[in-house]
C-alpha positions in Angstrom: 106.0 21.5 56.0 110.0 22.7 56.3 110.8 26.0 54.9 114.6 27.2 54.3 116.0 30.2 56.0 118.6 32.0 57.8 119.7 33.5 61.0 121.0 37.1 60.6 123.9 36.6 63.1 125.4 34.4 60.7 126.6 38.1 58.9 127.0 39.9 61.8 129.3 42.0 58.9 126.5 42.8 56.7 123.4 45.6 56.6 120.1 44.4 56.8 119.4 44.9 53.4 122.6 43.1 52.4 120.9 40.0 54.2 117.6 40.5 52.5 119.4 40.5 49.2 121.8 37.3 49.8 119.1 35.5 51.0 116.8 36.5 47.9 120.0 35.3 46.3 119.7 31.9 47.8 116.4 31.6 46.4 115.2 30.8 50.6 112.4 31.8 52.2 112.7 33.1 55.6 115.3 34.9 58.3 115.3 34.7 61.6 117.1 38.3 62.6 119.4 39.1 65.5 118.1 41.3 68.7 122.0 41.8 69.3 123.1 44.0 65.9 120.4 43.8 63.4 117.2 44.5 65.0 118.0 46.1 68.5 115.7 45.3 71.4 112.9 48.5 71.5 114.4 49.8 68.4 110.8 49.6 66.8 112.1 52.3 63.7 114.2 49.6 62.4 112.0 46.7 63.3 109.6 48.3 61.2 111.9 49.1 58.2 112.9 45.3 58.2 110.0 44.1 58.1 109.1 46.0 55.1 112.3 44.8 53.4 111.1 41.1 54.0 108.0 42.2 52.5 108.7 43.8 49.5 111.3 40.8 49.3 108.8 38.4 49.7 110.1 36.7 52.5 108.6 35.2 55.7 110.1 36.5 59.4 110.5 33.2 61.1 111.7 34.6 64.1 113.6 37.2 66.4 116.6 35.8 68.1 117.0 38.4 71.0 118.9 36.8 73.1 116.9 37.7 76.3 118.1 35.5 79.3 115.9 34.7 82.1 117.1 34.8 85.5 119.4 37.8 85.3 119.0 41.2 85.2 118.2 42.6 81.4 119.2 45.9 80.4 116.1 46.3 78.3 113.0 45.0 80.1 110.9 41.6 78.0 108.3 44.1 77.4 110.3 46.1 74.6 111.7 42.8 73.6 108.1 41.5 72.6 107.0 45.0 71.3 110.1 44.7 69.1 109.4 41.2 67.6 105.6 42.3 66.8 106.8 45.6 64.8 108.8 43.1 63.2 106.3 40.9 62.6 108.3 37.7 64.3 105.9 34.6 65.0 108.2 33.1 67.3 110.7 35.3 69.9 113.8 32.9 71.2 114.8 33.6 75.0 117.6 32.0 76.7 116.6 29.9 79.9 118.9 31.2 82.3 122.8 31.9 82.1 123.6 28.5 84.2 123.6 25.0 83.0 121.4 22.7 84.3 123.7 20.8 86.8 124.5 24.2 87.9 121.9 26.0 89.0 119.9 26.2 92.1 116.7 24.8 92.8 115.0 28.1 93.8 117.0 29.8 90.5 115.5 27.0 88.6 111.9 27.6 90.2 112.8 31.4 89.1 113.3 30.2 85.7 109.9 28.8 85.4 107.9 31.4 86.6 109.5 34.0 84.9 108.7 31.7 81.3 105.0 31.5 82.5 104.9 35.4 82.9 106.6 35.9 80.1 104.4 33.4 78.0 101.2 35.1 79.1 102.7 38.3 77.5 103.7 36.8 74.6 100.4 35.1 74.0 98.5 38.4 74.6 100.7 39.8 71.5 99.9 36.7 69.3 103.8 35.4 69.5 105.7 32.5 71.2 108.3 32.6 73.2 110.6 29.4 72.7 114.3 28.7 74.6 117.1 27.5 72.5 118.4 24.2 73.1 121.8 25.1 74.0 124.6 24.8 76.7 125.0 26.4 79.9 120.7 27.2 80.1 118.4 24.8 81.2 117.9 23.4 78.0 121.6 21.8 77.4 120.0 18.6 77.4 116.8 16.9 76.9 115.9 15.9 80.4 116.5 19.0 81.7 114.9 20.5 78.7 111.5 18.5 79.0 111.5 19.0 83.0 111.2 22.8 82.2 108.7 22.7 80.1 106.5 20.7 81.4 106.9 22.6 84.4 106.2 25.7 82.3 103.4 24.1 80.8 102.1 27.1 78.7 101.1 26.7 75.0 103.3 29.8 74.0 106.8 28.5 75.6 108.2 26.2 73.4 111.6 25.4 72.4 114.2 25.6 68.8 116.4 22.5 68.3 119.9 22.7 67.1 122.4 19.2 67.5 124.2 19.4 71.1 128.4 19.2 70.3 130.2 16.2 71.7 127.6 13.5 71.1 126.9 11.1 69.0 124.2 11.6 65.9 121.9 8.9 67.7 122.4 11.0 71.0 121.5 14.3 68.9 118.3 12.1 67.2 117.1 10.9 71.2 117.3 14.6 72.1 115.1 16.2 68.8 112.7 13.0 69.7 112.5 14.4 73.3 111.2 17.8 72.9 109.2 17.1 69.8 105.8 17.9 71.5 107.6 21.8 71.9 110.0 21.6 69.1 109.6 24.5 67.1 112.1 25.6 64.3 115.8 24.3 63.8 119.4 25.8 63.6 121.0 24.0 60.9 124.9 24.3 60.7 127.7 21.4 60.2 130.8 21.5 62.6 133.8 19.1 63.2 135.4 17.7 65.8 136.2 21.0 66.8 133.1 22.8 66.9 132.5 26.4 66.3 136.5 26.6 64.9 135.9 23.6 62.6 133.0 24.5 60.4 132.4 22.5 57.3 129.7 22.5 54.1 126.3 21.8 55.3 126.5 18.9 52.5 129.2 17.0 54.4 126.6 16.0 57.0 124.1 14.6 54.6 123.7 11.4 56.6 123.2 12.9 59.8 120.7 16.1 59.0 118.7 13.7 56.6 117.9 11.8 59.6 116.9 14.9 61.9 114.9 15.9 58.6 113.4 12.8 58.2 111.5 12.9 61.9 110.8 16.3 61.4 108.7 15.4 58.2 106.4 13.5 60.1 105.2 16.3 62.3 102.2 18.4 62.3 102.7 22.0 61.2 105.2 24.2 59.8 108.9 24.8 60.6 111.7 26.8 59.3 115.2 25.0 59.0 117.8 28.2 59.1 121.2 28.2 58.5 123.6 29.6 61.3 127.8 29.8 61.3 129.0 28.8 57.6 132.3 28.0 57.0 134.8 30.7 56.8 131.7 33.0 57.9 131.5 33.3 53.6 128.9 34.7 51.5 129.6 32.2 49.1 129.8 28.9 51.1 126.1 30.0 52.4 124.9 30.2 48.4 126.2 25.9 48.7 125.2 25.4 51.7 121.6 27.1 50.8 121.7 25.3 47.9 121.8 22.0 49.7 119.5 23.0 52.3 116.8 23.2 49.8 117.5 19.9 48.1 116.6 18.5 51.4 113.9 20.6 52.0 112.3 20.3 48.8 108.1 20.8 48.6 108.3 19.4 45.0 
């Protein structure tokens, strides 16, 4: 089942409850908050006042987003991280794997990588929550070989991975990569960029072809995932409402 839902980052410019009440707005069902501004690593006051909002909102917590990178030196240790995402009551807690991309880095950094995602797993998994990497540049995730390498070196049940479509390639390219870490995929940044990328942002209904085809394989999965909306146009309150609006259409349970 696909569930609609946001990432806090995308109003770095609201409050919390500002969020809660947009998204209530949107009629979606779920937000995926920010460690950077929103939710602080270890600040477990306001991890706990959100999730109350969410609950008196009646909306689900599909993740914290906390930006923790492995490899490099964290000012706030993992451990406050996770404590963090369970006042907050986060299923899923999305790391970073490393700071390097993959034809960058070291063998021994990437060996680093891997062991620090097994301890950090087994931590995880002791608090009931997942750890997944974001499929992103410049980490050993910014494409689907070296994404699937790590994980199945990883091999732990609670280290898993989100999906978002890579820039520069082609929708086919994007589909092969989503097919790829399937067996790990967990939930899905959903945004529509141009040429130009972050700069060129356009309505999430202008890529109707191309997310309909992601949604389409997504459908046939086992389990649960939360689609969530990240960057809109103009960073607008009001191109969100569309975009929402369209993100629901395609995610309809009806």
């Amino acid at each position: 089942m696909l569930y609609a839902g946001l990432l806090s980052i995308t109003f770095r410019q609201l409050k919390t409850q500002e969020i809660v009440d947009l998204v209530q707005q949107a009629g979606l069902d779920s937000i995926e908050w920010g460690g950077d501004l929103h939710v602080p690593h270890g600040d477990l006051d306001t991890a706990r006042q959100v999730a109350q909002m969410m609950a008196d909102a009646g909306l689900t917590v599909s993740a914290y987003g906390s930006y923790y990178r492995l490899r490099r030196e964290e000012p706030v240790p993992f451990e406050a991280v996770l404590a963090t995402a369970v006042e907050l009551g986060a299923p899923l807690l999305r790391v970073w794997a490393g700071d390097l991309g993959s034809d960058a880095i070291s063998a021994a950094d990437r060996s680093r990588i891997v062991a620090e995602s097994q301890r950090i797993g087994e931590l995880a998994a002791e608090a009931g929550v997942t750890v997944t990497y974001e499929f992103h540049g410049n980490t050993l995730t910014d494409n689907r070989r070296s994404a699937v390498q790590l994980l199945q070196a990883v091999n732990h049940p609670h280290v898993k991975v989100f999906w978002q479509p890579a820039q520069k390639t082609s929708v086919a390219e994007r589909l092969a990569d989503l097919e790829a870490v399937t067996p790990w995929v967990t939930n899905v940044h959903v945004f529509q960029w141009g040429p130009g990328g972050f700069q060129d942002r356009r309505a999430l209904a202008d890529g109707a072809a191309e997310w309909k085809r992601y949604i389409n394989h997504l459908e046939t999965l086992p389990g649960s995932r939360h689609l969530s909306l990240e960057y809109v146009r103009s960073d607008s309150p009001e191109q969100f409402l569309q975009d929402a609006a369209t993100l629901k259409q395609w995610t309809s349970r009806d």
